[in-house]
C-alpha positions in Angstrom: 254.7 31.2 123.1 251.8 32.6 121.3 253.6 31.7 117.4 253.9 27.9 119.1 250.3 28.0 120.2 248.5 29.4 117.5 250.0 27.4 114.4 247.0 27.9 111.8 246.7 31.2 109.6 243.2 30.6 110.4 244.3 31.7 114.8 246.8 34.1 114.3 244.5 36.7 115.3 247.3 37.5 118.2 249.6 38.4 115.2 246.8 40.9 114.0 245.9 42.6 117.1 250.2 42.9 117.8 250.7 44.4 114.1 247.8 46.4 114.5 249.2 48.0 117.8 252.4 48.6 116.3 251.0 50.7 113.3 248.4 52.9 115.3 249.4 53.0 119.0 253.0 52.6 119.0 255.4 55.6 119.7 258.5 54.9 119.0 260.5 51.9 119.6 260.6 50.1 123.9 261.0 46.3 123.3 259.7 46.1 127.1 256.3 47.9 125.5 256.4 45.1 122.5 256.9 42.6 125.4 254.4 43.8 127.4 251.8 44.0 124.7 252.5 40.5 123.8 252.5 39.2 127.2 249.0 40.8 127.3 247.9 39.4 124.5 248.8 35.7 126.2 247.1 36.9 129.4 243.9 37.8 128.0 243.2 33.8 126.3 244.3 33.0 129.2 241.7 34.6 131.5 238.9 33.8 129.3 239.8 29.6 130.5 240.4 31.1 134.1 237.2 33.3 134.1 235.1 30.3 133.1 236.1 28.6 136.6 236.2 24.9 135.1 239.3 23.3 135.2 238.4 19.8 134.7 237.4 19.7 130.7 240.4 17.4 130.2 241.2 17.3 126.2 239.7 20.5 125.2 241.8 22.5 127.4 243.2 25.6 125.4 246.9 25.2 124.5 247.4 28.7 125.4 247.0 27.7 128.9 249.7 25.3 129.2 252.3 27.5 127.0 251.8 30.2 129.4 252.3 28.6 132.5 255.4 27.7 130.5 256.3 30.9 130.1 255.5 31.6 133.7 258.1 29.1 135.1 260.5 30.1 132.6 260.3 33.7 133.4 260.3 33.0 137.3 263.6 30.5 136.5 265.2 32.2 133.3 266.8 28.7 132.7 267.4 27.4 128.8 264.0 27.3 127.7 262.5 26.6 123.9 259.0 26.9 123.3 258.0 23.7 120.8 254.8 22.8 118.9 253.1 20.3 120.9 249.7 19.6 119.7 248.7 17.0 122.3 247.0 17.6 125.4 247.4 14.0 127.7 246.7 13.1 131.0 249.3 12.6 133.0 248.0 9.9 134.6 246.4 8.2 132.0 242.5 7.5 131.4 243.2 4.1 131.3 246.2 2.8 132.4 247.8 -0.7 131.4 250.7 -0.9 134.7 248.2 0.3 137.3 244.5 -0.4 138.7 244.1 2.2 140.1 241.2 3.9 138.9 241.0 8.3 139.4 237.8 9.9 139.7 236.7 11.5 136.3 236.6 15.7 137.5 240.2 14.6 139.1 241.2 12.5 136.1 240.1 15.4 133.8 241.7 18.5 135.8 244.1 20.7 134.4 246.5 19.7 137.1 246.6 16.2 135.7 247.0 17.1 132.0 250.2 18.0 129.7 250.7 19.5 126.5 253.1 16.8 124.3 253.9 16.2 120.9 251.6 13.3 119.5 254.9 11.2 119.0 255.9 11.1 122.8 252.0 10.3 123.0 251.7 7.4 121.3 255.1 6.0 122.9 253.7 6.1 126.0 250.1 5.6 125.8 248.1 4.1 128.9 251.6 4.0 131.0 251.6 6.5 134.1 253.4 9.6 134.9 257.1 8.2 135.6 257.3 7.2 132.3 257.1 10.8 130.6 259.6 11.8 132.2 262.4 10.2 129.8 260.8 11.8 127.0 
């Protein structure tokens, strides 16, 4: 989750903080404790989006966010998971849609319940079409 998230050498300050753990606070070898440290890790990005209390900045949402409700679901459904680079953060129903007129609020439009994280490919198949059409991708 956090390798797909943070791509850039210039972010992989969770890499860092996990290797730095390892070589002074580690005792021993407990892959739940390596687990747990990296599951922290996720959690603390994570809280600094939740602590801010806006949820409707639309494009600028942190990837982090959407890999770790990712990891969430998968942990709750242990199904066949793979985490992938996606680098593109959409609205699910589009900003401006071409097969509908209807027209969302912009706070709604912009919420994190009405955005996804996609790969810029899938993006540009299915720019300006609604919801349904994700799903086949």
């Amino acid at each position: 989750m956090l390798r797909v998230t943070y791509t850039s050498p210039l972010v992989v300050h969770w890499a860092t903080e996990f290797l730095a753990w390892l070589y002074f606070d580690m005792d021993g070898y407990d892959s739940n404790e390596h687990s747990d440290k990296l599951e922290n890790i996720a959690k603390a990005a994570v809280r600094e989006y939740m602590n801010d209390g806006e949820f409707s900045i639309g494009l600028i949402t942190p990837h982090i966010v959407f890999n770790y409700l990712d990891y969430l679901l998968w942990q709750k459904t242990k199904q066949d998971f793979q985490f992938e680079f996606r680098n593109s953060v959409e609205h699910w129903y589009p900003q401006h849609p071409i097969d509908s007129n209807v027209k969302w609020d912009e706070q709604d439009l912009n919420h994190f319940g009405n955005l996804c994280l996609v790969s810029m490919d899938i993006d540009k198949l299915v720019l300006g079409l609604c919801a349904p059409t994700y799903l086949h991708y």
